[in-house]
C-alpha positions as CSV (number, residue, x, y, z in Angstrom):
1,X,-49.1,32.9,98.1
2,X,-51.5,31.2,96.0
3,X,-52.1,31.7,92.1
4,X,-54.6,34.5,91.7
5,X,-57.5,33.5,89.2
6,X,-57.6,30.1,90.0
7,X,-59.5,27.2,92.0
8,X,-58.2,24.9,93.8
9,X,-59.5,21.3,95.3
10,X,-58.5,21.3,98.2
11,X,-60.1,21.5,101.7
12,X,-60.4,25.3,103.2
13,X,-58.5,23.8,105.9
14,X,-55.7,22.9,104.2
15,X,-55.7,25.9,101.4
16,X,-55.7,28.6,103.9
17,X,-52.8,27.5,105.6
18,X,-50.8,28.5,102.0
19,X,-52.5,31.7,102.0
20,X,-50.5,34.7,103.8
21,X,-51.3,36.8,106.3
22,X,-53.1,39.9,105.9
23,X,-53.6,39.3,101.9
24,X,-56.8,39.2,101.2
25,X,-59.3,41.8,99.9
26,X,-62.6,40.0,101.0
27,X,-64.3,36.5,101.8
28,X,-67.8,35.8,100.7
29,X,-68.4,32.3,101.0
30,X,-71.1,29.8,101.5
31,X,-70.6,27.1,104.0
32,X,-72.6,24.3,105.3
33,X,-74.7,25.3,107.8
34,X,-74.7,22.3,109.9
35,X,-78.1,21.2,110.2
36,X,-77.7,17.6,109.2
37,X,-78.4,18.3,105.7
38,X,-77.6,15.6,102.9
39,X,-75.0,16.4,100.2
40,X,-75.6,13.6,97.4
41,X,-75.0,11.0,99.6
42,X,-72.6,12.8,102.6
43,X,-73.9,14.2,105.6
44,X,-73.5,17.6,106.7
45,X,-70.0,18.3,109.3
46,X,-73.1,18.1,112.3
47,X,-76.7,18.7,113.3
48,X,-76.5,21.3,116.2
49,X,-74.8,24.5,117.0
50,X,-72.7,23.6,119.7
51,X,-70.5,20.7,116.6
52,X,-70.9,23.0,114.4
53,X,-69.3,26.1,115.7
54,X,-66.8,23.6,117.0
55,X,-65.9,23.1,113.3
56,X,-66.2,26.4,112.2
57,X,-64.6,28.5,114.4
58,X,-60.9,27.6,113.7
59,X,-61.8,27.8,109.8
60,X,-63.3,31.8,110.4
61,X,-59.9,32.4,112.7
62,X,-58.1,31.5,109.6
63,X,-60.4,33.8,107.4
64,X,-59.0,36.9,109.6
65,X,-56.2,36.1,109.6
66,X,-55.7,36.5,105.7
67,X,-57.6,39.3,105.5
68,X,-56.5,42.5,105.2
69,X,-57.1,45.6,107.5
70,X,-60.4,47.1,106.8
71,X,-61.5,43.4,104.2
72,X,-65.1,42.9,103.7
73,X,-66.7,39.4,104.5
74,X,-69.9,37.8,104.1
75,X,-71.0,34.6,105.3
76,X,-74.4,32.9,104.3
77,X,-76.0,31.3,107.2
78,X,-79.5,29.4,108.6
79,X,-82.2,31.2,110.4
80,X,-81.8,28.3,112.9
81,X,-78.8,29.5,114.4
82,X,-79.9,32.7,114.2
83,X,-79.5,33.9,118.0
84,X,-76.0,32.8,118.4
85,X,-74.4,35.1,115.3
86,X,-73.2,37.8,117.5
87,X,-71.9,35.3,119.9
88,X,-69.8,33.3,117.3
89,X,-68.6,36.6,114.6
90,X,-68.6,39.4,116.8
91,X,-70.4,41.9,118.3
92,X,-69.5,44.8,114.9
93,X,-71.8,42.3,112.4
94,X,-74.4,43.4,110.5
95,X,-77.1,41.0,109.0
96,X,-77.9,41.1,104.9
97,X,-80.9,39.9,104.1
98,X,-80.8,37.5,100.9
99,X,-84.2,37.1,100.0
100,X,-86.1,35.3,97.7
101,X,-88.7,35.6,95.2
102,X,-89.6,32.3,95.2
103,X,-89.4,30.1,98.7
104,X,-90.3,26.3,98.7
105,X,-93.4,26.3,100.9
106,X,-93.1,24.1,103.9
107,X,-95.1,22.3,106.9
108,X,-94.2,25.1,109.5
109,X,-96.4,27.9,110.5
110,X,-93.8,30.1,109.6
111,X,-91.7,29.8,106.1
112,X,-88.7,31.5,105.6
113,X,-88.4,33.8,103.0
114,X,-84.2,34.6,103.5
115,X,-81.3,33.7,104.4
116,X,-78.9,35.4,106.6
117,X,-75.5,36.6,105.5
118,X,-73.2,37.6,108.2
119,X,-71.2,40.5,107.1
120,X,-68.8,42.9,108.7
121,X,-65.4,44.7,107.6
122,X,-62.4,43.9,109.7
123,X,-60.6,46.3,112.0
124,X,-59.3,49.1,110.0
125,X,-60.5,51.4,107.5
126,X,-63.3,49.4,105.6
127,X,-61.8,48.8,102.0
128,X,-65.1,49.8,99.7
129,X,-65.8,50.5,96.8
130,X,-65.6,53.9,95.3
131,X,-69.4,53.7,94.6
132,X,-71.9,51.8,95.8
133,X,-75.0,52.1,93.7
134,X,-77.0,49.3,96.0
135,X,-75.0,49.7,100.0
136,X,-78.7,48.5,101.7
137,X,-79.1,45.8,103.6
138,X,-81.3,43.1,101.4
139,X,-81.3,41.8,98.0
140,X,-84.3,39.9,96.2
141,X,-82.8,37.4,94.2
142,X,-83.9,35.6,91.3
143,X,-84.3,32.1,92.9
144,X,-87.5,31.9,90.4
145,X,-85.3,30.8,87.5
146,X,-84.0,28.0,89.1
147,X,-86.8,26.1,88.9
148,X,-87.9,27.2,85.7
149,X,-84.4,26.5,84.3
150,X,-84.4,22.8,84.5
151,X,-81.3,22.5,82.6
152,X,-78.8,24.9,85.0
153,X,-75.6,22.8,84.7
154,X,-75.4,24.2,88.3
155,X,-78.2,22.5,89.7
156,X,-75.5,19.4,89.9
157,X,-74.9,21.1,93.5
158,X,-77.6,21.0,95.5
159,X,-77.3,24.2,97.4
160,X,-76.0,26.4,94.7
161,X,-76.1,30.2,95.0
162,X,-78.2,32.9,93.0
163,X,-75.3,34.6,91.1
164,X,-77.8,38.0,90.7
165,X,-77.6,37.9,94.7
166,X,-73.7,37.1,94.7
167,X,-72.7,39.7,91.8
168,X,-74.7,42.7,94.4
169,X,-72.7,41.6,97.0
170,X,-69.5,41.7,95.8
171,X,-70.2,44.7,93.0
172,X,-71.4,46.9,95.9
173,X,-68.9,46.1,99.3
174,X,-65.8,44.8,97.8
175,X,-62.8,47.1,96.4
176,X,-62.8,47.9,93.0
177,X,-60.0,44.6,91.7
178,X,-60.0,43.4,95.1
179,X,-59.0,39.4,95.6
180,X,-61.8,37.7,96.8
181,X,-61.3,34.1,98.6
182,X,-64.4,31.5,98.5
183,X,-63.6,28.8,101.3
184,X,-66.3,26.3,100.0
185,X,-66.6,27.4,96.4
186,X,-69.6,24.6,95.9
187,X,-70.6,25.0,92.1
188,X,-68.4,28.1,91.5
189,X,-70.9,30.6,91.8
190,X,-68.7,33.3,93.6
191,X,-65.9,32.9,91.2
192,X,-68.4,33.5,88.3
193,X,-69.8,37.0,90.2
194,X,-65.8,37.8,90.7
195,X,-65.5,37.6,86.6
196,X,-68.7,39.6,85.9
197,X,-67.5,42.3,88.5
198,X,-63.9,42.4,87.4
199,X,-62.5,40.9,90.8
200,X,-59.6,38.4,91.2
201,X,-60.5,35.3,93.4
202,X,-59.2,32.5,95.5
203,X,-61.2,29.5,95.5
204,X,-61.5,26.2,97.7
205,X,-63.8,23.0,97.3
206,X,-62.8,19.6,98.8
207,X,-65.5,17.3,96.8
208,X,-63.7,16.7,93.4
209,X,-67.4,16.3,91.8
210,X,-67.9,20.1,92.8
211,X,-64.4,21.2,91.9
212,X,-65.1,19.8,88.4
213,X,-68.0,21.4,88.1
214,X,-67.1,25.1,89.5
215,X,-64.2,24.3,86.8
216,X,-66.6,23.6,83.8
217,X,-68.8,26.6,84.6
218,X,-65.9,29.3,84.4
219,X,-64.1,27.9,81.4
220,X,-67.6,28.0,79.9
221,X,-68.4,31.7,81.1
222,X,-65.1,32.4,79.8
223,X,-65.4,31.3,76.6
224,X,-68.6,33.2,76.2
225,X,-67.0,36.0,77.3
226,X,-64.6,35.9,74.3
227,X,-67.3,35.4,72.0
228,X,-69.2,38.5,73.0
């Protein structure tokens, strides 16, 4: 088993394969969505459903597998794939809404005001928390202050997470202490709700830019922690 409280860079691919079976508390991760988008340079793993469920698919039958009886998972997804969720996790899903309250507005008659986050408890009695002050299905998040915050160290990732929205999430479907696995930590968002909510956590990033960022931001909400 991997060491607990740590990140690791290392592809998810490669990371879960260390990880044992049945371990796990919960997985709330971020991955790309596979819509061709543009990471600093790299493109996405593909640009339709068909590749990119291709991809994914062996990389979510690894996430069961390491998760316990009854673990909580949450997926982030696009509304452009929207119609195939049940299809690819199952038909026991149910669909969080993470809102926004700011959206980018955009050349479509229609602007998208969420994003979808596949969750769903594996077979077994569901492993939640002993209270759960906010167990509804949406969350608002503060995605104002990211562009008002021009300075946000973790704006260096381009598709970095709200960590109000994250710190719901976990605080209010995963066990009390639970370990919580991040397949594509990103900017290290997760990991930083899993401190804040008094979780352990597992973490994977491939790019090394990303890993050394994730890294900077916990040994620097660490150190404030201390302070306080």
């Amino acid at each position: 088993m991997l060491e607990v409280n740590k990140i690791y860079n290392l592809p998810c691919e490669e990371g879960l394969k260390k990880i044992e079976d049945e371990s796990i508390d919960a997985i709330v991760t971020d991955p790309p969505y596979g819509i061709g988008f543009n990471y600093h340079g790299k493109k996405d793993v593909s640009n339709n459903p068909e590749e990119y469920w291709k991809w994914l698919q062996p990389i979510y039958k690894e996430m069961l597998r390491v998760l316990k009886p009854g673990g909580f998972m949450a997926i982030w997804q696009t509304q452009l794939y929207f119609k195939y969720f049940w299809e690819w996790f199952g038909e026991n899903i149910h669909i969080y809404i993470g809102a926004k309250n700011f959206v980018q507005i955009r050349k479509t008659p229609i602007v998208h005001g969420y994003d979808p986050i596949i969750m769903k408890y594996k077979k077994g009695k569901p492993l939640r928390p002993k209270k759960q002050y906010r167990s509804i299905d949406f969350y608002v998040a503060n995605t104002a202050s990211y562009v008002t915050n021009t300075k946000a160290i973790e704006k260096q990732h381009p598709c970095s997470r709200p960590i109000d929205q994250v710190k719901v999430i976990i605080d209010n479907f995963v066990i009390e202490n639970g370990l919580v696995l991040d397949c594509f930590m990103g900017s290290g968002t997760t990991t930083i709700a899993c401190i804040e909510t008094d979780r352990k956590y597992i973490g994977f990033e491939k790019e090394k830019r990303y890993y050394d960022l994730a890294n900077f931001r916990i040994q620097k909400h660490q150190l404030q922690l201390r302070i306080m």
